[in-house]
C-alpha positions as CSV (number, residue, x, y, z in Angstrom):
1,X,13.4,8.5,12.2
2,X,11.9,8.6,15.4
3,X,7.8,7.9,16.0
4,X,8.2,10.9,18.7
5,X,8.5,13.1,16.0
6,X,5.7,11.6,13.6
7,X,3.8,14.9,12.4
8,X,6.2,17.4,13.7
9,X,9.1,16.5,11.3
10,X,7.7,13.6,8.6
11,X,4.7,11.7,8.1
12,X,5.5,8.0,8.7
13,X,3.3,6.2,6.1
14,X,1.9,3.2,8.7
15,X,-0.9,1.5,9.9
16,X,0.2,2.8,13.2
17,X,1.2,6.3,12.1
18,X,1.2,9.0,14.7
19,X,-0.8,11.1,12.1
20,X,-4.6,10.5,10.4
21,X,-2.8,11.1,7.4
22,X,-0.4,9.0,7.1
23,X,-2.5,5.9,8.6
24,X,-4.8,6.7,5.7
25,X,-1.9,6.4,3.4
26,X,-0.7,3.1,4.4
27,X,-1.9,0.7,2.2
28,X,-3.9,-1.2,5.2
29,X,-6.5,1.3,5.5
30,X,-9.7,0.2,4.2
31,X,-11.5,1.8,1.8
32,X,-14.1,0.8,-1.2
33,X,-11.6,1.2,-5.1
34,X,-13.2,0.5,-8.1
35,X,-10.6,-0.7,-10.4
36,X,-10.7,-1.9,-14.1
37,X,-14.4,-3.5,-13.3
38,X,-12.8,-4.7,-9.7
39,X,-13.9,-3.7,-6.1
40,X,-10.9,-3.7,-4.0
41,X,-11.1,-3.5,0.1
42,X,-7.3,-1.6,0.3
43,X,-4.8,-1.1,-1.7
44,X,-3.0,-3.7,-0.1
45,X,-5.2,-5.9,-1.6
46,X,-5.1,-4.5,-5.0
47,X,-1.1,-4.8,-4.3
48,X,-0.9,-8.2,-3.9
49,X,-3.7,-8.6,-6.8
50,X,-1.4,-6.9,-9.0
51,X,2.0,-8.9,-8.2
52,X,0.1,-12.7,-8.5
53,X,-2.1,-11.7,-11.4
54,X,1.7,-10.8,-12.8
55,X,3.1,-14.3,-12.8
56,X,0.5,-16.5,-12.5
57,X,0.1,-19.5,-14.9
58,X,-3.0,-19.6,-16.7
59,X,-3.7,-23.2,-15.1
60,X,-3.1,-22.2,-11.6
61,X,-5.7,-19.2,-12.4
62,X,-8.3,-21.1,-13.4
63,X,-8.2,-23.5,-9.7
64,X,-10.4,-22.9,-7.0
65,X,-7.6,-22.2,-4.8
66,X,-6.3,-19.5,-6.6
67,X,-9.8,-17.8,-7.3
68,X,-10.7,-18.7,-3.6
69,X,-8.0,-16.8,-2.3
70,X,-8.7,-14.0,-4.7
71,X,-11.9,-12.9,-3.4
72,X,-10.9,-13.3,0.4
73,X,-8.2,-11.0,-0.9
74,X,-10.1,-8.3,-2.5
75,X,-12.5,-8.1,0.6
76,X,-9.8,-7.6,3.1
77,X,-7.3,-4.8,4.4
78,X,-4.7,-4.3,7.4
79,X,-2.7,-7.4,8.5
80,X,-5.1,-10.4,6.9
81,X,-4.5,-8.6,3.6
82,X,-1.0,-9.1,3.8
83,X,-1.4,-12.3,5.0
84,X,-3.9,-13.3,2.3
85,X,-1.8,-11.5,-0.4
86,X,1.5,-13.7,0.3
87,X,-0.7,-16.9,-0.2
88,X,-1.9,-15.6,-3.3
89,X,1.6,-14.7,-4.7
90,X,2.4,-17.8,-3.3
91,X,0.1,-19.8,-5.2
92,X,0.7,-18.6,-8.2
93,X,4.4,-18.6,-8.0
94,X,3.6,-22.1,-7.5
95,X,5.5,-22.5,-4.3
96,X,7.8,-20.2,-2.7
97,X,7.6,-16.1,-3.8
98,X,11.3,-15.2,-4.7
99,X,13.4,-13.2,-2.5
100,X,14.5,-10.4,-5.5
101,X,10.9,-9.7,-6.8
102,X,10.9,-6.1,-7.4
103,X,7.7,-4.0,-8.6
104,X,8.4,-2.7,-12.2
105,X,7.2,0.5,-13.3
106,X,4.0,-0.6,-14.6
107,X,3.1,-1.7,-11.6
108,X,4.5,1.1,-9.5
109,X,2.1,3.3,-11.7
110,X,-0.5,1.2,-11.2
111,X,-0.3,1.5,-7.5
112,X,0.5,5.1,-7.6
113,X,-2.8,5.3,-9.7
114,X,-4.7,3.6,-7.1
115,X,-3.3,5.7,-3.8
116,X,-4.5,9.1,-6.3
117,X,-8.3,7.3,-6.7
118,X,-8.1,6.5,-3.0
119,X,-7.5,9.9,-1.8
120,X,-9.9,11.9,-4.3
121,X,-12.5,9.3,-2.6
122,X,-12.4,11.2,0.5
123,X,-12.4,14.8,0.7
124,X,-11.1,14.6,4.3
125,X,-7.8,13.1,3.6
126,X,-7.6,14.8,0.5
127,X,-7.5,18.1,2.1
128,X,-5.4,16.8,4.7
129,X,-2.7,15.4,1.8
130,X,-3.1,18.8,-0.2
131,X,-2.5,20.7,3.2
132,X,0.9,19.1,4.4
133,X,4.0,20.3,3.6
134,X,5.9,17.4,6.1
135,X,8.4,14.6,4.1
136,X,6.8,11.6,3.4
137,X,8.4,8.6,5.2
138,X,8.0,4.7,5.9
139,X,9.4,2.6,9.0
140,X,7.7,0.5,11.1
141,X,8.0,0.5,14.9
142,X,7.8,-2.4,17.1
143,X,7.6,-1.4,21.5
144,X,6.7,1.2,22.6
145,X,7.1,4.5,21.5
146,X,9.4,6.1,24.2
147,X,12.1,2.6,23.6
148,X,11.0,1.8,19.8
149,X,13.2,-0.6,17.9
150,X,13.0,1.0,14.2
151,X,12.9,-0.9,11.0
152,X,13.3,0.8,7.8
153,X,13.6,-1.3,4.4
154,X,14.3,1.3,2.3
155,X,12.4,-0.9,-0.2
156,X,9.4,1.7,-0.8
157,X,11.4,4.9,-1.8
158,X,10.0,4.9,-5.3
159,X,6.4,5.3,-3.5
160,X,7.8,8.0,-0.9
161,X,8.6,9.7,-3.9
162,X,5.6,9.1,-5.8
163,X,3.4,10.3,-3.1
164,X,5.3,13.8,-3.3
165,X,5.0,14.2,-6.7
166,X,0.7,13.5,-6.4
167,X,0.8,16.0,-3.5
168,X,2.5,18.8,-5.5
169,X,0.4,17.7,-8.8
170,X,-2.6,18.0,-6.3
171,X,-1.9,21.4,-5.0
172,X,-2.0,22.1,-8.8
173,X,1.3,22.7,-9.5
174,X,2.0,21.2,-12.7
């Protein structure tokens, strides 16, 4: 993985993508999602949504804090969404978010669901998605982009995948 090669070999999946597409794909881009009766500012926010409305307590839902942070959370995207997210999850973990919280497939579909509604909400980027042929990839960067010190969790594979299998379902292969 190397940013130098960001839309000539792979299409990093990043807020700081080298490619249109794949910064619109990152879940920090902001867009307006209508979901179950909800309006969403990214899917990072509908993310992080997701995961605390998951474990939350039925007390803890019902405080200010918790609804507070909610609606700051559905109106945001890029960094503050993440920020905003992890105080939700927080919250209603009730403390500290555990380390081995994995998404299960309900929730993976879910996201999925929501990445499909974002990109048929803008014929640009749809286009763009239907048109690549590139791997899908995630890794952040931190420097610059001739010395970049590379980070790849390996955590979002399931999505990576995912997002191939909406882009050859989009091209209309079924």
């Amino acid at each position: 993985m190397n940013p130098r090669e960001d839309g000539i070999t792979h299409i990093n999946v990043y807020s700081k993508a080298a490619t249109e597409l794949g910064m619109f794909l990152s879940n920090f881009y902001p867009v307006d999602l209508e979901i179950g009766g909800e309006h969403y500012r990214s899917i990072e926010a509908y993310r992080y949504s997701l995961w605390a409305a998951s474990v939350v307590t039925e007390a803890i839902a019902a405080g200010g804090a918790y609804r507070n942070l909610q609606a700051k959370l559905k109106a945001s995207y890029g960094y503050q969404a993440k920020l905003l997210g992890k105080s939700l999850v927080k919250v209603a973990y009730g403390g500290e978010i555990p380390e081995d919280s994995e998404p299960n497939e309900s929730f993976k579909k879910k996201i999925l669901a929501a990445i499909r509604l974002k990109l048929l909400s803008d014929s640009k980027y749809l286009e763009l998605f239907k048109a690549s042929s590139l791997p899908f990839t995630h890794y952040y960067y931190f420097g610059t982009i001739d010395n970049p010190a590379i980070v790849n969790t390996g955590r979002n594979e399931w999505l990576l995948l995912g997002l191939e299998k909406l882009r050859f379902d989009l091209k209309g292969f079924k």
